[in-house]
mmCIF file of the C-alpha atoms, coordinates in Angstrom:
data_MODEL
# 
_entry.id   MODEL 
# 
loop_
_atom_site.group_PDB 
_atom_site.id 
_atom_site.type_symbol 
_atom_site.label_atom_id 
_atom_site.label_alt_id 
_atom_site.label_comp_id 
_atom_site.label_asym_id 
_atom_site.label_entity_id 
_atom_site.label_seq_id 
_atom_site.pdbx_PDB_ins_code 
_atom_site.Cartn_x 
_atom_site.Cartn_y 
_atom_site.Cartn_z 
_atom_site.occupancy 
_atom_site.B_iso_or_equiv 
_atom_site.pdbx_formal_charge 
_atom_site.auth_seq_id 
_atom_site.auth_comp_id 
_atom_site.auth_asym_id 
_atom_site.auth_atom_id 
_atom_site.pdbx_PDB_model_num 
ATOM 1   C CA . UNK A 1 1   ? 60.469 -33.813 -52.144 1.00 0.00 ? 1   UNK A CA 1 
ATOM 2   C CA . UNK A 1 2   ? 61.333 -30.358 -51.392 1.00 0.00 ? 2   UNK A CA 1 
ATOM 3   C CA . UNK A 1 3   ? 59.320 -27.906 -52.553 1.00 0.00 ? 3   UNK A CA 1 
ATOM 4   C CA . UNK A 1 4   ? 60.524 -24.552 -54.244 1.00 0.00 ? 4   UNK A CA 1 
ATOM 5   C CA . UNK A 1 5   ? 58.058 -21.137 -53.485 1.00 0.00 ? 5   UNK A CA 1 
ATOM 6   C CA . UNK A 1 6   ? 57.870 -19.233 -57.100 1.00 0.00 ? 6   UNK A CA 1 
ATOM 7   C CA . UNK A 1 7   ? 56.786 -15.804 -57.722 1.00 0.00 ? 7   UNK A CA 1 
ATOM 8   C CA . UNK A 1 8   ? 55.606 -14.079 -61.481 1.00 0.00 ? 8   UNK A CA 1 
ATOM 9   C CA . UNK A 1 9   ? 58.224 -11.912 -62.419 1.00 0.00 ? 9   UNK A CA 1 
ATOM 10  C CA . UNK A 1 10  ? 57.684 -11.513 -66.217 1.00 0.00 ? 10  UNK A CA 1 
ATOM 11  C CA . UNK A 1 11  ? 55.128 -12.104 -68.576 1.00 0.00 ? 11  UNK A CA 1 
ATOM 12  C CA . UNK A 1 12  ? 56.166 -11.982 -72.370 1.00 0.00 ? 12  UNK A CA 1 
ATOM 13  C CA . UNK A 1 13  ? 56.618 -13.119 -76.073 1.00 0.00 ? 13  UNK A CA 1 
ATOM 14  C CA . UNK A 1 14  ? 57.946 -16.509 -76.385 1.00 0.00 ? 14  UNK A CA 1 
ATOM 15  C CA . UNK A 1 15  ? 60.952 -16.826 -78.710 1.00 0.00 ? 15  UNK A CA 1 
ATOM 16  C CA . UNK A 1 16  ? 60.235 -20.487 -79.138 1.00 0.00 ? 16  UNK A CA 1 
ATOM 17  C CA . UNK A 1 17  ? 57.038 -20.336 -80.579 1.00 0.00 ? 17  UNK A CA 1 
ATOM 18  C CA . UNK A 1 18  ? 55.512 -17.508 -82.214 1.00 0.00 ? 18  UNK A CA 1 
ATOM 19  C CA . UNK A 1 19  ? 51.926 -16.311 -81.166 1.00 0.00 ? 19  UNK A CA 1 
ATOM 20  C CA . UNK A 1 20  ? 52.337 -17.858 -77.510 1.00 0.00 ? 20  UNK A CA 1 
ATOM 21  C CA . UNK A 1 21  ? 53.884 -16.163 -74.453 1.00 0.00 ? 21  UNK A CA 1 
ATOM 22  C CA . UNK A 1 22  ? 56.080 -17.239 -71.706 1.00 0.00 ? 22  UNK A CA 1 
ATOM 23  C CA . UNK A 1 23  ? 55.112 -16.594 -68.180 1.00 0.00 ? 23  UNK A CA 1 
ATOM 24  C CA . UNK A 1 24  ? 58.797 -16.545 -65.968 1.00 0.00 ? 24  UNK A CA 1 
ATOM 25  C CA . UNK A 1 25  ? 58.406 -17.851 -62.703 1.00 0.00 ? 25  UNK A CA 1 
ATOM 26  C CA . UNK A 1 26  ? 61.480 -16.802 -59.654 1.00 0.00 ? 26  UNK A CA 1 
ATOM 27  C CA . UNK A 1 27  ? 62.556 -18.384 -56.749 1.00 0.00 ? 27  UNK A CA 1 
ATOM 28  C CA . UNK A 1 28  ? 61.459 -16.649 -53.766 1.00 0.00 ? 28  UNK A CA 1 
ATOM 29  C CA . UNK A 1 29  ? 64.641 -17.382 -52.381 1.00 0.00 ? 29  UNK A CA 1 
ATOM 30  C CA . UNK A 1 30  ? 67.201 -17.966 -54.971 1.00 0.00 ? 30  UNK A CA 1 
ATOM 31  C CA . UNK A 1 31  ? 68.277 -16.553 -58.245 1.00 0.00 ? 31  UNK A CA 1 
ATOM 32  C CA . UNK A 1 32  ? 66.697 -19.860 -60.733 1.00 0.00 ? 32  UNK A CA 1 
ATOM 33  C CA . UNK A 1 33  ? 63.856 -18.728 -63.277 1.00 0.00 ? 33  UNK A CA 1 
ATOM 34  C CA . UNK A 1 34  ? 61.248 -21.169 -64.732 1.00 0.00 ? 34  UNK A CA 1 
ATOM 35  C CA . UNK A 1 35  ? 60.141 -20.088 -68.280 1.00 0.00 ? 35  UNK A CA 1 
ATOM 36  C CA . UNK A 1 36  ? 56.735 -21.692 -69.280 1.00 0.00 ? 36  UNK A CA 1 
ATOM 37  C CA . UNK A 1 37  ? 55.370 -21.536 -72.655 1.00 0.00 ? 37  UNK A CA 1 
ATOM 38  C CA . UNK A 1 38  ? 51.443 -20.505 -72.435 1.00 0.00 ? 38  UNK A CA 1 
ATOM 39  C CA . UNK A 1 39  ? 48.629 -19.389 -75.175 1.00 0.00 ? 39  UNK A CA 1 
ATOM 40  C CA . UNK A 1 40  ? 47.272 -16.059 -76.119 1.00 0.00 ? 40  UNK A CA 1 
ATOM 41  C CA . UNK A 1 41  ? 44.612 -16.463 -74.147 1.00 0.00 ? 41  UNK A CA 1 
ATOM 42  C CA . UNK A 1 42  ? 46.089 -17.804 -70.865 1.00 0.00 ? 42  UNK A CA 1 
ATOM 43  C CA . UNK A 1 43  ? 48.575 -15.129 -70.765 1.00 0.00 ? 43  UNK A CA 1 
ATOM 44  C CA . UNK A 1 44  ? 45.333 -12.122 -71.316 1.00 0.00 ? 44  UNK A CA 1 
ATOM 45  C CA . UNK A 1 45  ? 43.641 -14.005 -68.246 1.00 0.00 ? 45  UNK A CA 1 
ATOM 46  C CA . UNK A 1 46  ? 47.088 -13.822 -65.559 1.00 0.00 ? 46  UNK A CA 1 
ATOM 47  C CA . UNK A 1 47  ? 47.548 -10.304 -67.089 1.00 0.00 ? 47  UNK A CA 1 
ATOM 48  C CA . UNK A 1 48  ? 44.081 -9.128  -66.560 1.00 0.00 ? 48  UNK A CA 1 
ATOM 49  C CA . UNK A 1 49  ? 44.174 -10.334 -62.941 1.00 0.00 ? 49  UNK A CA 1 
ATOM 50  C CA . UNK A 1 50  ? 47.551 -9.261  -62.214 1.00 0.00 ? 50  UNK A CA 1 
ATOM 51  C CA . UNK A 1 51  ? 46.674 -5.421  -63.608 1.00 0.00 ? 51  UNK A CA 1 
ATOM 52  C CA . UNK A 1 52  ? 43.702 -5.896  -61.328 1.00 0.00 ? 52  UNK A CA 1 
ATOM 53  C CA . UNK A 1 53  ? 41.302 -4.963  -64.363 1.00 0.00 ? 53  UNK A CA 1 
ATOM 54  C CA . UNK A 1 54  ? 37.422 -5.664  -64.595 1.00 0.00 ? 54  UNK A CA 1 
ATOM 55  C CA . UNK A 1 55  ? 36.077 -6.886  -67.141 1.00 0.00 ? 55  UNK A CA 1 
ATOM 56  C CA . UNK A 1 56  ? 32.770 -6.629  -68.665 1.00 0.00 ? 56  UNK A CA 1 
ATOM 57  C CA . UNK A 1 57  ? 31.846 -9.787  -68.608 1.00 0.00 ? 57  UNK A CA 1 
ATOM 58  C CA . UNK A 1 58  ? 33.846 -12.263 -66.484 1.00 0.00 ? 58  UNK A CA 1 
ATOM 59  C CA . UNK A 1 59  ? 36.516 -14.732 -67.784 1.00 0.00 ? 59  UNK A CA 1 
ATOM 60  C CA . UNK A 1 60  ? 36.435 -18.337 -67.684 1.00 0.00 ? 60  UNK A CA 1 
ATOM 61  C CA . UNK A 1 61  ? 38.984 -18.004 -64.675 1.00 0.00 ? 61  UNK A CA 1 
ATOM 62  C CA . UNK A 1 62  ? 37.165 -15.274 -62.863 1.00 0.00 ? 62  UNK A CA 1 
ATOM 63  C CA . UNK A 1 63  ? 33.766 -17.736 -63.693 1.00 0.00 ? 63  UNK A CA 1 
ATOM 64  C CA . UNK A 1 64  ? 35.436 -20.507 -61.525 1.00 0.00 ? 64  UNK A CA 1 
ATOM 65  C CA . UNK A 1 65  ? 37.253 -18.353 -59.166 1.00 0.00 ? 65  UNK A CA 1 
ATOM 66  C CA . UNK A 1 66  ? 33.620 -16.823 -58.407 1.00 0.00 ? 66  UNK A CA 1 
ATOM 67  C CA . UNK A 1 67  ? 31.989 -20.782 -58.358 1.00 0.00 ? 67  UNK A CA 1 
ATOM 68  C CA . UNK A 1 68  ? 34.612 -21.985 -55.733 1.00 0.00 ? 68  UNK A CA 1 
ATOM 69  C CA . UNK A 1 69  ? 33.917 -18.350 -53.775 1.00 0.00 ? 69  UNK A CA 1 
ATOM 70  C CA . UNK A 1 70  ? 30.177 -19.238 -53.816 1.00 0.00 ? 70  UNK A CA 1 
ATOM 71  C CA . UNK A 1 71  ? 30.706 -22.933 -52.528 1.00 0.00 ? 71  UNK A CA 1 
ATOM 72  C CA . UNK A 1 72  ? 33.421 -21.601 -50.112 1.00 0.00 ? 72  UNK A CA 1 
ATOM 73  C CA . UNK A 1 73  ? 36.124 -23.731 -51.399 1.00 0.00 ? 73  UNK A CA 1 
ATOM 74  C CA . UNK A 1 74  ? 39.448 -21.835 -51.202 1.00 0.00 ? 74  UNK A CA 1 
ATOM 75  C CA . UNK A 1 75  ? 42.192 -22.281 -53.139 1.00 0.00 ? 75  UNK A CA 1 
ATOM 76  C CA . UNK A 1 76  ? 45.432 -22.813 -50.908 1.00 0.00 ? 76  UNK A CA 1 
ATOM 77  C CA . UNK A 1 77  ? 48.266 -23.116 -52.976 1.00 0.00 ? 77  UNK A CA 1 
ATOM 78  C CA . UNK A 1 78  ? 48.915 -23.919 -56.489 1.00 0.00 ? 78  UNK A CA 1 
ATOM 79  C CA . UNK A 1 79  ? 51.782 -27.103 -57.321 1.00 0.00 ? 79  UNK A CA 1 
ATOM 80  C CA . UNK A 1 80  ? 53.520 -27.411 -60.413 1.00 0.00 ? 80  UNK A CA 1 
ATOM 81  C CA . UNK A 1 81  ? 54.187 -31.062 -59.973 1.00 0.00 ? 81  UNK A CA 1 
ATOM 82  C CA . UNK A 1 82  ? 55.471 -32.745 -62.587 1.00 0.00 ? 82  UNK A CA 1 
ATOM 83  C CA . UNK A 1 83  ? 57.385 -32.079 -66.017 1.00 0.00 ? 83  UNK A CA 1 
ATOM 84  C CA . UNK A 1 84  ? 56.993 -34.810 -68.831 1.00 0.00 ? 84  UNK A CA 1 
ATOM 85  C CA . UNK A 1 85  ? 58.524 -34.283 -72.629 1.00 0.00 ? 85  UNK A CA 1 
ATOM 86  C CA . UNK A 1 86  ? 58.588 -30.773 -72.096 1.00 0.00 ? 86  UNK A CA 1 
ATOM 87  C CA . UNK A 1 87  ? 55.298 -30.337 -70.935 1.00 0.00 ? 87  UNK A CA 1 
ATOM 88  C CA . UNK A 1 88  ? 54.341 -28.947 -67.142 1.00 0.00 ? 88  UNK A CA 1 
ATOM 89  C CA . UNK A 1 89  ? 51.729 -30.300 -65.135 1.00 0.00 ? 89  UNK A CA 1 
ATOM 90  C CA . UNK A 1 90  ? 50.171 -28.663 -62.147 1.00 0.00 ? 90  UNK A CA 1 
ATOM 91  C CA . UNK A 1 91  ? 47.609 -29.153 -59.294 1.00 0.00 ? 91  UNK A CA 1 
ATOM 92  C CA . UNK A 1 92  ? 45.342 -27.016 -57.254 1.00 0.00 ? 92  UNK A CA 1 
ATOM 93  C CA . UNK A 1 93  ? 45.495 -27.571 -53.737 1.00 0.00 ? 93  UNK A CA 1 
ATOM 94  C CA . UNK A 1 94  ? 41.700 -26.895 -52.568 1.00 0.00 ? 94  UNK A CA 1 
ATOM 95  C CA . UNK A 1 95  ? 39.997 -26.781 -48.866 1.00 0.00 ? 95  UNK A CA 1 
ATOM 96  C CA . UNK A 1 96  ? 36.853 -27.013 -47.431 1.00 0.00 ? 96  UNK A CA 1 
ATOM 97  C CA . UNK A 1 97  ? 35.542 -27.096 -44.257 1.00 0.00 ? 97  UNK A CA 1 
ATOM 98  C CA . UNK A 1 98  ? 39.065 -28.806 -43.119 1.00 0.00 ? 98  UNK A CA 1 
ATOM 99  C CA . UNK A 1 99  ? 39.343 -31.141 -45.888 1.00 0.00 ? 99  UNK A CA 1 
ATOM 100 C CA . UNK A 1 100 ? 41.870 -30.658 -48.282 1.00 0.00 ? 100 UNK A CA 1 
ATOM 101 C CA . UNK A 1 101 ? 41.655 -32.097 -52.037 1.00 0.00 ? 101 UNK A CA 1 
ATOM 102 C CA . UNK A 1 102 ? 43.432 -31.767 -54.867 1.00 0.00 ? 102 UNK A CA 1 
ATOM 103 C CA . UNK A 1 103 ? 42.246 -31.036 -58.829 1.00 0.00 ? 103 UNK A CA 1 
ATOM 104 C CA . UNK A 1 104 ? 44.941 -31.153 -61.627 1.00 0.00 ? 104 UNK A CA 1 
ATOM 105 C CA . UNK A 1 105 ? 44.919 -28.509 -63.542 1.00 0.00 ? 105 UNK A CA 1 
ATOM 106 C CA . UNK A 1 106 ? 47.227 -27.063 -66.907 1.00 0.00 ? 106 UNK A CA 1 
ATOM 107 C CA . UNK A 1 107 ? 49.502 -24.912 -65.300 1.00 0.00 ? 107 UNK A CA 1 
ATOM 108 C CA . UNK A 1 108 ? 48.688 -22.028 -66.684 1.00 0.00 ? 108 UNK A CA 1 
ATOM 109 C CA . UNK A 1 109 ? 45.273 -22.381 -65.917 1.00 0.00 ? 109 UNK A CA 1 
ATOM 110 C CA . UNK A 1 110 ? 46.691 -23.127 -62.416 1.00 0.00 ? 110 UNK A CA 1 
ATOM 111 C CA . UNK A 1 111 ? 49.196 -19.694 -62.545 1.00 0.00 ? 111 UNK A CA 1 
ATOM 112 C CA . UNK A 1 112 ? 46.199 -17.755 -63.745 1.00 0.00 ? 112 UNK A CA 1 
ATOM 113 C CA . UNK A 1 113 ? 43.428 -18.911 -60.859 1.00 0.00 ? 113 UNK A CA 1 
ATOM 114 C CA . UNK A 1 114 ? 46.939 -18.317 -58.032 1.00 0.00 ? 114 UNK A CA 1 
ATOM 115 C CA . UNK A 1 115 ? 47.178 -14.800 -59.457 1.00 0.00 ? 115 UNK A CA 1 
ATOM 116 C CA . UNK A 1 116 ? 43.093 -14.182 -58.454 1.00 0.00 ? 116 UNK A CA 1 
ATOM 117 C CA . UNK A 1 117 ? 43.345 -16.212 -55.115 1.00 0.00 ? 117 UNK A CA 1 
ATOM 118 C CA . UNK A 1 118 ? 46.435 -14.540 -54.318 1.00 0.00 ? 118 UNK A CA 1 
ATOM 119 C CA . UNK A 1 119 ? 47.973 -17.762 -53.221 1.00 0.00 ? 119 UNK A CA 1 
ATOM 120 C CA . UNK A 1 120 ? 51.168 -19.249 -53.295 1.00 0.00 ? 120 UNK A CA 1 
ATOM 121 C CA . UNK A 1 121 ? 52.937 -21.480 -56.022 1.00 0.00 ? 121 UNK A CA 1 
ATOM 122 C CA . UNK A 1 122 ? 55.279 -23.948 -55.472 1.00 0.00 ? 122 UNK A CA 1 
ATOM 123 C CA . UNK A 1 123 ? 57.286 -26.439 -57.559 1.00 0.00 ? 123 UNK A CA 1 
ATOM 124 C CA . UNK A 1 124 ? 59.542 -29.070 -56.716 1.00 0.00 ? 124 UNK A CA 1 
ATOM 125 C CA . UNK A 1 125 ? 63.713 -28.710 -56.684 1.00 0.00 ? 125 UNK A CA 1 
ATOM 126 C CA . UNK A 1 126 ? 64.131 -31.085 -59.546 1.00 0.00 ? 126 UNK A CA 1 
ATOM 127 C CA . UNK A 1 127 ? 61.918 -29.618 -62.014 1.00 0.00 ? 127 UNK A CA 1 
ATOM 128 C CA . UNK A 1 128 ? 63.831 -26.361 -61.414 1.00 0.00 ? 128 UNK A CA 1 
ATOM 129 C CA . UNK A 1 129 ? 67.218 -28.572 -61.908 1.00 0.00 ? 129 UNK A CA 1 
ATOM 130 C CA . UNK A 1 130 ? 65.554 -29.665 -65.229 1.00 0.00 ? 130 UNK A CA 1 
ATOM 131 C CA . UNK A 1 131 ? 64.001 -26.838 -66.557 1.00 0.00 ? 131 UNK A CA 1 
ATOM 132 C CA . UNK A 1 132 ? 65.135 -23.858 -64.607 1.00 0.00 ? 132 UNK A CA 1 
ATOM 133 C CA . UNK A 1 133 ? 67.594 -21.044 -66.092 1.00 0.00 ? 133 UNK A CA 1 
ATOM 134 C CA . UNK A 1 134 ? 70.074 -19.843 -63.375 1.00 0.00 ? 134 UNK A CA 1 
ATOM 135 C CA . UNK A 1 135 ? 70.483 -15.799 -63.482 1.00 0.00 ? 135 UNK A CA 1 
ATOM 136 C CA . UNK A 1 136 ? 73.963 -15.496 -62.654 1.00 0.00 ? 136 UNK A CA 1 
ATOM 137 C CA . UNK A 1 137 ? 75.286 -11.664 -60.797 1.00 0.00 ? 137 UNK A CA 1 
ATOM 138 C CA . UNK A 1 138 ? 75.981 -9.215  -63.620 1.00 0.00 ? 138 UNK A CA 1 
ATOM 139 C CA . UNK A 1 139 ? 77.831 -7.351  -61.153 1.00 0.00 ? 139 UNK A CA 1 
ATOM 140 C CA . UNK A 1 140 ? 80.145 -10.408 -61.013 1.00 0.00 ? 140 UNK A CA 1 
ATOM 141 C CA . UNK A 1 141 ? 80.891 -10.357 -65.097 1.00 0.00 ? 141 UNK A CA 1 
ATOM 142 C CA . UNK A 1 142 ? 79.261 -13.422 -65.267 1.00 0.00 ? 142 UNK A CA 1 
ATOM 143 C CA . UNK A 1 143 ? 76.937 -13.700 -68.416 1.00 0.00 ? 143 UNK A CA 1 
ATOM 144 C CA . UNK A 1 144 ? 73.528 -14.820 -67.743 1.00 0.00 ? 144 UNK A CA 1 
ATOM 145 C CA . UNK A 1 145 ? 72.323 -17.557 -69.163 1.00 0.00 ? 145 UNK A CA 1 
ATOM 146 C CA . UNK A 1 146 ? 69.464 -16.636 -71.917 1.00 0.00 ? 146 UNK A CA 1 
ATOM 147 C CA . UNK A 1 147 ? 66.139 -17.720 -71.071 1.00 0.00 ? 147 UNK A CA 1 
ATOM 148 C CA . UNK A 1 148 ? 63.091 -18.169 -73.461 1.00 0.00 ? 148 UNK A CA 1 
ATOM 149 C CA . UNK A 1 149 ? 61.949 -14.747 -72.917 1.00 0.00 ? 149 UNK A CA 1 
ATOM 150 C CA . UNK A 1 150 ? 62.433 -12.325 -75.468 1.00 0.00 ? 150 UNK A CA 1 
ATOM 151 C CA . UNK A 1 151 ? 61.498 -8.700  -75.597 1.00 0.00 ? 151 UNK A CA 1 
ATOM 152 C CA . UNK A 1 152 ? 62.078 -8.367  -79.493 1.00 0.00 ? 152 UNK A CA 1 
ATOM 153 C CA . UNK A 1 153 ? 58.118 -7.701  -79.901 1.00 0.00 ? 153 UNK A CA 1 
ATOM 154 C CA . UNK A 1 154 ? 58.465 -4.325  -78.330 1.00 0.00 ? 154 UNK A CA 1 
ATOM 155 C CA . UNK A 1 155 ? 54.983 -3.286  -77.109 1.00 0.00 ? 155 UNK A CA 1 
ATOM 156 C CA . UNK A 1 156 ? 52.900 -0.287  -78.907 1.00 0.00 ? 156 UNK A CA 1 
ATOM 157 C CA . UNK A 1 157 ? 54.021 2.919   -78.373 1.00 0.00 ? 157 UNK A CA 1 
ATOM 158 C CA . UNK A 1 158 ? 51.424 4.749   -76.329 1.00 0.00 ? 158 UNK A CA 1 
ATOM 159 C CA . UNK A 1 159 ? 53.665 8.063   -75.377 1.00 0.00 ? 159 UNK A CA 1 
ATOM 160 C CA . UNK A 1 160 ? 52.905 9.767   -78.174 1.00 0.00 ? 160 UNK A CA 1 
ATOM 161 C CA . UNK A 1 161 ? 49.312 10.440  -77.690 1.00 0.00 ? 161 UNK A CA 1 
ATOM 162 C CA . UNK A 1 162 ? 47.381 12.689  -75.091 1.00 0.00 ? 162 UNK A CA 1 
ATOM 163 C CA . UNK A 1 163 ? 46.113 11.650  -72.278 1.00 0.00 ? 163 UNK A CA 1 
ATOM 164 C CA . UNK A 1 164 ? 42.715 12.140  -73.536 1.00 0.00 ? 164 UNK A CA 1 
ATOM 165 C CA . UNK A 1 165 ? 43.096 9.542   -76.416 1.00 0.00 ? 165 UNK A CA 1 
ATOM 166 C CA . UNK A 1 166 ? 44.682 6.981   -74.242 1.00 0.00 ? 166 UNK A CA 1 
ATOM 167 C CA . UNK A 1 167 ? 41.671 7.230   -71.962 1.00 0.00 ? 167 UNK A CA 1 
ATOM 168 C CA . UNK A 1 168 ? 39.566 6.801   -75.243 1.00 0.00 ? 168 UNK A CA 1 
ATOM 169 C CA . UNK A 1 169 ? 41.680 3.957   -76.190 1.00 0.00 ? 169 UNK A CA 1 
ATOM 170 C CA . UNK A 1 170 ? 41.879 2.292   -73.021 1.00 0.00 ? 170 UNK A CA 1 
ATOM 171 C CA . UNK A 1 171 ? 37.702 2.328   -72.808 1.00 0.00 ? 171 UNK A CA 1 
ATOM 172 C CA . UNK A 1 172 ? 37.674 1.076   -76.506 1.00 0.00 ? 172 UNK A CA 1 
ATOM 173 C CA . UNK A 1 173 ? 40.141 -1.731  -75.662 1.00 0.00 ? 173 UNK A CA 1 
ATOM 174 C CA . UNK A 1 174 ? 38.105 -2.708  -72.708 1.00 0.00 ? 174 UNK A CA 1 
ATOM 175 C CA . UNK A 1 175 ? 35.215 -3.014  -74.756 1.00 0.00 ? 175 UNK A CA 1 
ATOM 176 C CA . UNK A 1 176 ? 36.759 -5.141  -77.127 1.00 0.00 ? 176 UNK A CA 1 
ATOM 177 C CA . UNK A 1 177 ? 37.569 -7.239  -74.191 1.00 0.00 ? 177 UNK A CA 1 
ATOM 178 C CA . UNK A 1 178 ? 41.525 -6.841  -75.451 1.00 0.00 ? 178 UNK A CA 1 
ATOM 179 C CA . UNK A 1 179 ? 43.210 -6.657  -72.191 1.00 0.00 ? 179 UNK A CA 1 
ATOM 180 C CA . UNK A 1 180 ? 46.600 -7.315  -72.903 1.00 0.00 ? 180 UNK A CA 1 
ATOM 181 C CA . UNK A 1 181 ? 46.379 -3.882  -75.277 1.00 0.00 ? 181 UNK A CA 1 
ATOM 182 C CA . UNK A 1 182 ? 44.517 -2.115  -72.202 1.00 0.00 ? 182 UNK A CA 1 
ATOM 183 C CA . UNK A 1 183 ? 47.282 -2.542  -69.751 1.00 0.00 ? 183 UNK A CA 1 
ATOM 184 C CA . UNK A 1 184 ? 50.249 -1.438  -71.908 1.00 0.00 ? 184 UNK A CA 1 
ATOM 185 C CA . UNK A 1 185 ? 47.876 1.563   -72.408 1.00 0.00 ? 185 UNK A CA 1 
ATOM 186 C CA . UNK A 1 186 ? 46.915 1.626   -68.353 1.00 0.00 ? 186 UNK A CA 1 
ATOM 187 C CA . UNK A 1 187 ? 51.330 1.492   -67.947 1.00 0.00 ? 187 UNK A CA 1 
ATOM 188 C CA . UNK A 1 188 ? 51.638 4.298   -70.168 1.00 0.00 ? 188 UNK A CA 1 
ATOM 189 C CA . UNK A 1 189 ? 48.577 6.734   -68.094 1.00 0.00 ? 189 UNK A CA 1 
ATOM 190 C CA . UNK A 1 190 ? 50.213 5.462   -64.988 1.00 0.00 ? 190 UNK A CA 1 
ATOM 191 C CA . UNK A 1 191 ? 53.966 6.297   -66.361 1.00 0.00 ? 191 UNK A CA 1 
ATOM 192 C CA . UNK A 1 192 ? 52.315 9.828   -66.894 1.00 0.00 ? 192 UNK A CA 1 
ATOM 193 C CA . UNK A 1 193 ? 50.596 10.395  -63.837 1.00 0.00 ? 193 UNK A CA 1 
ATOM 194 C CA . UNK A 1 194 ? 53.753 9.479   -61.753 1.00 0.00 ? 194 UNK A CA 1 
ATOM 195 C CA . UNK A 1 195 ? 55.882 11.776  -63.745 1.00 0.00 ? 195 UNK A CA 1 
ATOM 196 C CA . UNK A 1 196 ? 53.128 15.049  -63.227 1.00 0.00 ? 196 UNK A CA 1 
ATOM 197 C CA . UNK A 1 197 ? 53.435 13.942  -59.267 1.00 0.00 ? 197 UNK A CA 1 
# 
């Protein structure tokens, strides 16, 4: 079977199911997107490794990342393998000391442990042709097809306090251990500091 490299390219409400999130997967060499439905919780721990934030205490993901690190088991690539009545399945493609094994894994736990190995993920052409939503050229006046990705939860609004606050805010966030909150607040310092550059 051939497999298909995917890259994150959007992390965001789901439309299908209040209170989850939808993590959008791209072709690294085509124009297909794979929308997968994920918890609260699954889509803090991609976003917390993605906004490369530290947290006080480490995550379940970090925990395991940090377990394989200390046996010196890396992860090589992470396979979404298999889609059954609507749900995904992945694996974790492991190796050590030349031998390569495999551990199957949810795939968002799979997306969120690629994200802190900085690996690759794959999937396989016909769980694209199944599941995958084909962005057509807008430049073309094609319409797009809509995906399961909606922005109609628009994030806080962050640009009307100082600096100072959001600083506050971001290290009371952190505390709190609410991460998703602390990078829309780290986008809006960042949004600010390129603007005063």
């Amino acid at each position: 079977m051939k497999k298909v490299a995917l890259e994150i390219v959007a992390l965001s409400h789901s439309v299908t199911q209040s209170h989850n999130y939808a993590v959008v997967l791209g072709e690294s060499d085509g124009n297909r997107r794979l929308p997968i439905v994920i918890g609260g919780f699954e889509a803090q721990a991609i976003a917390v490794a993605m906004e490369r934030m530290t947290p006080n205490r480490p995550l379940t993901h970090d925990l395991f990342k940090n377990t394989l690190d200390t046996f010196e088991i890396s992860l090589k690539e992470v396979i979404i393998n298999n889609l059954l009545d609507g749900i995904f399945y992945a694996q974790l493609v492991c190796e050590k000391d030349g031998h390569e094994f495999v551990i199957d894994s949810r795939t968002s736990d799979a997306i969120a442990m690629a994200v802190r190995f900085k690996c690759l993920i794959y999937t396989f052409d016909f769980i694209m042709e199944q599941a995958g939503v084909v962005l057509e050229d807008e430049e073309s006046g094609v319409k797009s097809k809509k995906s399961i990705v909606s922005e109609q939860h628009k994030p806080d609004s962050y640009d009307q306090y100082s600096v100072k606050a959001l600083n506050q805010m971001l290290e009371d966030v952190l505390e709190t251990e609410d991460y998703e909150k602390a990078a829309k607040i780290r986008d809006e310092l960042n949004k600010r500091k390129a603007q005063d550059d």
